[in-house]
N, C-alpha and C positions, 0 to 999 in steps of 0.2 A: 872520682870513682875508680877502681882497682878490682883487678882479679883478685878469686881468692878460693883456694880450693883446701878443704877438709875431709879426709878420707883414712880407711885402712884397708889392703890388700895382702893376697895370699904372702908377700914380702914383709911386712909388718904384723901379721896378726895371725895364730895358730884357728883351724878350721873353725873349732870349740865356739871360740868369738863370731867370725865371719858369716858361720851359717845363724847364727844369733843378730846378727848386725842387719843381715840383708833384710829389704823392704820390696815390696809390691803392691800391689791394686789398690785397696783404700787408705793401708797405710802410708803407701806411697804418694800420694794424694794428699793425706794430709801433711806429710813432712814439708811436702813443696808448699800449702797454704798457709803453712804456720813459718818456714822460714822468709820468704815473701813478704811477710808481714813484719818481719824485725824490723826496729827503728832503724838500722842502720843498714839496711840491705835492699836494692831495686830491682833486683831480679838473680833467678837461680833454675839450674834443672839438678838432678838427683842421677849420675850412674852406678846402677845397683845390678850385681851381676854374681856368679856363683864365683867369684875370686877377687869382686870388687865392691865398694861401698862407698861412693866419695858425691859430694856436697859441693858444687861449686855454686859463685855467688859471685855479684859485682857490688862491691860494699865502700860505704863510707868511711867506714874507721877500722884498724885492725884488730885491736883487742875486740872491742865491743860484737864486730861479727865472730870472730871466732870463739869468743864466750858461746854467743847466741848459739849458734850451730852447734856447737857441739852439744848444749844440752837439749837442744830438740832433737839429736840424734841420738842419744841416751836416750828420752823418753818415748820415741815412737819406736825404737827397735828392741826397748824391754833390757837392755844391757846396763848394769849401773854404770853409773861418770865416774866411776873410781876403778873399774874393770876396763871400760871401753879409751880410759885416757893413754895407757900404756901402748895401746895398738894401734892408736891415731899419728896421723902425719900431718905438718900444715906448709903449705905453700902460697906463696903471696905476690902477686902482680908477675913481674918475669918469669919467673920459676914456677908460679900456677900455668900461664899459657904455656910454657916449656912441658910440662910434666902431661899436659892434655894433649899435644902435641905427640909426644912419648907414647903416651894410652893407644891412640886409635891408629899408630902406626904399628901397633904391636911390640913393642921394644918392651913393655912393660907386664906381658903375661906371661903363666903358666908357661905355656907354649912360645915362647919369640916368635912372632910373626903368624902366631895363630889369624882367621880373619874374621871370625865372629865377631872379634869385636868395635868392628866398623860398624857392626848393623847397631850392636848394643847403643854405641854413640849415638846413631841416630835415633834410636827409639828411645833414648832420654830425651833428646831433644824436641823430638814430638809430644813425648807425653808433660813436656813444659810446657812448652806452646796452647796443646791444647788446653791447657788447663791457665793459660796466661802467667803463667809465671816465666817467661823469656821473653825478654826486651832486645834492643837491637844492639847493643854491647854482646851479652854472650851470643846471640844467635849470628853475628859474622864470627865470632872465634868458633864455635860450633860448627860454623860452614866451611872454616880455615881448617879446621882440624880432619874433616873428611875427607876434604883437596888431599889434605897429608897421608892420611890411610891410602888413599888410592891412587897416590904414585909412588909411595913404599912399596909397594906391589905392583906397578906397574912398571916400575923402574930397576927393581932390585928382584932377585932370586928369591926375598926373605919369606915369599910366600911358599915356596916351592918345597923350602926346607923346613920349614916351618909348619911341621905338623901341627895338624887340632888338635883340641885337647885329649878327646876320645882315641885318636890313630895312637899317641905316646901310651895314652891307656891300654888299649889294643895288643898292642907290643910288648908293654909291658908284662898285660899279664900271662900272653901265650908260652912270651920268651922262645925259647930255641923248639918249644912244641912244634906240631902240625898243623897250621889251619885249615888245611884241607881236610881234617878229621874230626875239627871243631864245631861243637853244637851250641849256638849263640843265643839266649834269652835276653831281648831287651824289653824292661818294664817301660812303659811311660810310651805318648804317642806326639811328643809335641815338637819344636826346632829339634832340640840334642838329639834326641829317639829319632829322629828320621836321620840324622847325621850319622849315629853309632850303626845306624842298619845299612844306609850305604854306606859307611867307611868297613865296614866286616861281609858287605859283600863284594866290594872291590879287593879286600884282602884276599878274597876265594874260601869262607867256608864254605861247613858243608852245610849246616842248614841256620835259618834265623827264627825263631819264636818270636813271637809280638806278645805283652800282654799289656792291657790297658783298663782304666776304668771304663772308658764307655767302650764296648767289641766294636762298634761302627768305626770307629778312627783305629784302629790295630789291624783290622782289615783292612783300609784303606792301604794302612803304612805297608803291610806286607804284600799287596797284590802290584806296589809301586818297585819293588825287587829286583834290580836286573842283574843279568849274570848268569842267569838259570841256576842259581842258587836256590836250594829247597826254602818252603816257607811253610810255617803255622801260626794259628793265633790261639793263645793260653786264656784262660781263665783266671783272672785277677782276685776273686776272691777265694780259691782255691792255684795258691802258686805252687803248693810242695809237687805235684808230678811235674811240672814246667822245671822248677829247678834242678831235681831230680833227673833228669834226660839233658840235662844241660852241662857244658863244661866251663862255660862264661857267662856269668849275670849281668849285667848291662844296668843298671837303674839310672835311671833319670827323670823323675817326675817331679813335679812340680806341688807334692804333697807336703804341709805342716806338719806331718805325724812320720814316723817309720813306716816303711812299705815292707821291709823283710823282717822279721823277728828270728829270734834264737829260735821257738820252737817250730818254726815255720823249715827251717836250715835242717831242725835235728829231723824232723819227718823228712825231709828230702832224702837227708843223707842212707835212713833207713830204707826208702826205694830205690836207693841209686846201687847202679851194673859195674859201673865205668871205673876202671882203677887209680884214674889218675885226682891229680886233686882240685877241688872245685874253686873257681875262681869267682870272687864280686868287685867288678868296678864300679864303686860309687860316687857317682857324676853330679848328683842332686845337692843343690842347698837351700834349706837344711837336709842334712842325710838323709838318703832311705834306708839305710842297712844299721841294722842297731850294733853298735860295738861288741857287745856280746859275741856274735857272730863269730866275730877272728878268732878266740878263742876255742872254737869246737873242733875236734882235730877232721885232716883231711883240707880244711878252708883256708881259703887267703882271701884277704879284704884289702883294696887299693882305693885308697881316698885320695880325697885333691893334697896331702901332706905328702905323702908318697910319688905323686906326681909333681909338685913340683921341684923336687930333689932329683927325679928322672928327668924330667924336660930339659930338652937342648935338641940338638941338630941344628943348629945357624951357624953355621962359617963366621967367622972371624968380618969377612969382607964385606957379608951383606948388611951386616949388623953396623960396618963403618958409612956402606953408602945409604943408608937409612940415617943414621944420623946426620950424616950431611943432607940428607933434603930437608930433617927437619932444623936443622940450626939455617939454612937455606929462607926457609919456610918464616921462621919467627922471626931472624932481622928485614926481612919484606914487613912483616906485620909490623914489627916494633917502630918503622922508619914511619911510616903509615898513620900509625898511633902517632906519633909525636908532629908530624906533621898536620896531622886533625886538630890536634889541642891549640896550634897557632892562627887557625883558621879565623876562630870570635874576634881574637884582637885584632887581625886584617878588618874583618869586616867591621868592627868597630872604630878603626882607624878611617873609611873609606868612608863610614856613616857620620864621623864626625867633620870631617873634609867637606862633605855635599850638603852639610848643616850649615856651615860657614861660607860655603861661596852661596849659595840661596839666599841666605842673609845677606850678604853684600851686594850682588846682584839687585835683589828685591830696593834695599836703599840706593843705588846707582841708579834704578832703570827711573824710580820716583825725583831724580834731579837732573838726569838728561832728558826727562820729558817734557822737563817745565821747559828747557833751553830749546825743544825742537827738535828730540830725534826721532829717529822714525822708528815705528818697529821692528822692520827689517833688519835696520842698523843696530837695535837692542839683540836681537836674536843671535845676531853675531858675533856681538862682544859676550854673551852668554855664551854663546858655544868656546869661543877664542878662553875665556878664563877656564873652564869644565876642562879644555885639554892641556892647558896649564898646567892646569891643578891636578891631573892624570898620568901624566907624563912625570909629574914632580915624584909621584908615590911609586909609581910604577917599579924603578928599580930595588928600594928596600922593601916593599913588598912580595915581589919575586923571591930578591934575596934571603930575607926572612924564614920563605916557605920553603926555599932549598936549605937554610940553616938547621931547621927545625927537626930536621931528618936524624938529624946525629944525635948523639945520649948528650947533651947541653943544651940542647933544643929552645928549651925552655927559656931560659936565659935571653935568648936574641928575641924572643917573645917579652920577656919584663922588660925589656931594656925598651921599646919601643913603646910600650904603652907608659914609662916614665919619660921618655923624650918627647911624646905626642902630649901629655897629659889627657893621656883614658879613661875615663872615668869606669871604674871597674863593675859598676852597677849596668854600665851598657854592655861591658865584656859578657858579664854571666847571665845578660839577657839573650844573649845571641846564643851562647852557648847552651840555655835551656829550652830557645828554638830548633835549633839545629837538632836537640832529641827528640821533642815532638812530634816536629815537623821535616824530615830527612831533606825535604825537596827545596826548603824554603830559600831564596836568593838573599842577596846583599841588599835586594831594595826590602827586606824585612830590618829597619830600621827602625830603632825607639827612642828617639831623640830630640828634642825640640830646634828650633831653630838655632839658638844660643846655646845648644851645645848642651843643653842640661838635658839629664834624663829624666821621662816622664813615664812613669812606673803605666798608666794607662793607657798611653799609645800601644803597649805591645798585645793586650785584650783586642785594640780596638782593628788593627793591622793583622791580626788572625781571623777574627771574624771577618774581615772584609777577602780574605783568603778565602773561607769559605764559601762564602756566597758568590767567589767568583767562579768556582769550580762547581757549584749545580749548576 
């Protein structure tokens, strides 16, 4: 099995697509039941985010998953496969962990070193889980990749410089303006709307509007205000006076449909005092702010396109020691990996060894008994061969598992189970223990005495796992 990630972001794919592409709640839900289900796929989570859309998966074959996935990624986000191909990326086994690695240390957004998106990762990861579609392949590189976020910012500056998405927005659209004389409307009451409200009142405006669908959370968000920054909360189904007293639109809600219309702008503009010119940043995917918009004079519209041609502030240096924790990060994992995969044939090697001396043992103790030994004395020529035959393995099995570590790994792994003669059917039964069952030891052995593999021992050696553990 193999990493394997499928995706397009604000680097690959103009808004048009992206806010087309993203997924959520049922649809999102079903992407993950239905990719789950491909013949060739055992587990996957989905991060879907207003600059991301990618599909990872741990798959059997690589054409066949990346067929699969991409066209359940066309049909559940409504994009055709002849639109959505152009914007797509694919990455596969190294370069998938490498690229996820990348993600959640921020090297890869809008913003460099934004941090939202450490949480995004994780609430992909949750929303797999709970819905069982994450096995324990991605959910330790899931685990790996957070470690990663949180000593890129632990360790490096990249947070510090690393504005959010919203501060670059912010900035942008005041530019060399006043914010001390700036009148802030933020639509929407959810993550980003609480972010845009404290990041504009740590800038020091003068006042912040909340407007919301439900008034009880736009309330909330605004009584949360500190700074002694003014606050008010607007009226969502009547915006034109909110906008109107405003000199920054803020949108960011979590609406299917447009939140601001052209005519919605022109009545504003017809109550509006203020001579300067009205600003919307639209943060939401899909848009709140209809295109129309930019066009009515007086207006300026700042979309995620816009923002990411402005995003930067990351030095040169933070952005190198971020890379080194993650190229740090993945040859720990990668050694790890390859070290895991030689694990079966030790223990297949160890299981075929204990099948052999029991068998000999067992005919020995049956012709030193007829002669008069005692059992004491069998118990000791039992134990005297066990560490023989212990001692014998002991070093190319160590060695092996320090071999295993390098990119050839593999190799000193085939090479052993053609010199042991392994039979490969007990390799990949250990090896399909080993998934099920994380904990299980080397005495999880399927073997018969003679060495042959017995396809029903390994039913019957689980089942006795179990009942030993009630």
């Amino acid at each position: 099995m193999s990493v394997l990630v499928v995706g397009l972001s604000h680097k690959s794919a103009p808004v048009s697509v992206l806010e087309r592409a993203a997924v959520s709640g049922d649809t999102l839900d079903k992407l993950l039941h239905d990719v789950v289900h491909l013949p060739d796929i055992a587990e996957t989570f989905v991060i879907s985010t207003c600059n991301r859309v990618e599909v990872y998966a741990e798959v059997d074959r690589f054409h066949a998953g990346v067929a699969g996935v991409c066209e359940l990624l066309s049909r559940h986000s409504g994009v055709p496969a002849q639109e959505l191909t152009g914007s797509l990326y694919v990455h596969y086994e190294d370069r998938a962990v490498q690229h996820l690695l990348a993600v959640s240390s921020g090297l890869e957004s809008v913003v460099v070193g934004e941090d939202q998106i450490i949480g995004q990762v994780r609430s992909a990861l949750k929303a797999a889980d709970d819905r069982g579609t994450l096995g324990r392949s991605l959910r330790d590189l899931g685990r790996l990749a957070l470690r990663v976020g949180k000593r890129a910012r632990a360790e490096t500056g990249i947070d510090r410089l690393g504005l959010s998405l919203v501060s670059v927005g912010i900035e942008r659209a005041v530019g060399d303006g006043d914010l001390a004389a700036t009148n802030v409307l933020v639509i929407g009451a959810g993550a980003m709307s609480g972010l845009a409200v404290a990041t504009a009142a740590r800038a020091g405006v003068a006042k912040i509007t909340v407007a919301n669908r439900t008034r009880e959370k736009a309330e909330r968000l605004a009584a949360g205000v500190a700074g002694g920054v003014a606050t008010a909360v607007a009226d969502l189904a009547d915006l034109a006076p909110a906008i109107a007293a405003a000199d920054l639109v803020i949108s960011c809600t979590g609406a299917s449909g447009l939140v601001i219309t052209a005519p919605d702008v022109r009545r504003a503009l017809g109550q509006r005092s203020a001579a300067g010119p009205l600003v919307f940043l639209d943060l939401a995917m899909p848009r709140d702010v209809a295109p129309e918009v930019a066009d009515l004079p007086g207006t300026r519209v700042l979309g995620m396109d816009e923002l990411s041609a402005a995003a930067g502030g990351v030095g040169a240096d933070e952005v190198t020691a971020v890379r080194a924790i993650v190229e740090e990060e993945f040859a720990a994992y990668g050694s790890a990996v390859r070290a895991a995969r030689v694990t079966p044939t030790v223990v297949a090697l160890r299981a075929k060894a204990a099948t052999v001396v029991d068998a000999e043992l067992t005919r020995l103790a049956g012709r030193l008994t007829d002669e008069g030994v005692s059992g004491h004395a069998l118990e000791e020529i039992a134990q005297a061969v066990r560490r023989v035959v212990d001692k014998l393995l002991h070093a190319p099995t160590v060695r092996v598992k320090e071999l295993a570590s390098s990119p050839d790994g593999e190799e000193y792994a085939a090479a052993l189970r053609v010199l042991f003669d392994l039979d490969p059917r007990t390799v990949d039964a250990v090896t399909h223990a080993e998934v099920e069952s994380p904990n299980l030891t080397t005495s999880l052995l399927y073997a018969d005495a003679d060495g042959s593999f017995d396809p029903g021992e390994k039913a019957r050696m689980k089942q006795a796992r179990r009942e030993g553990n009630q």
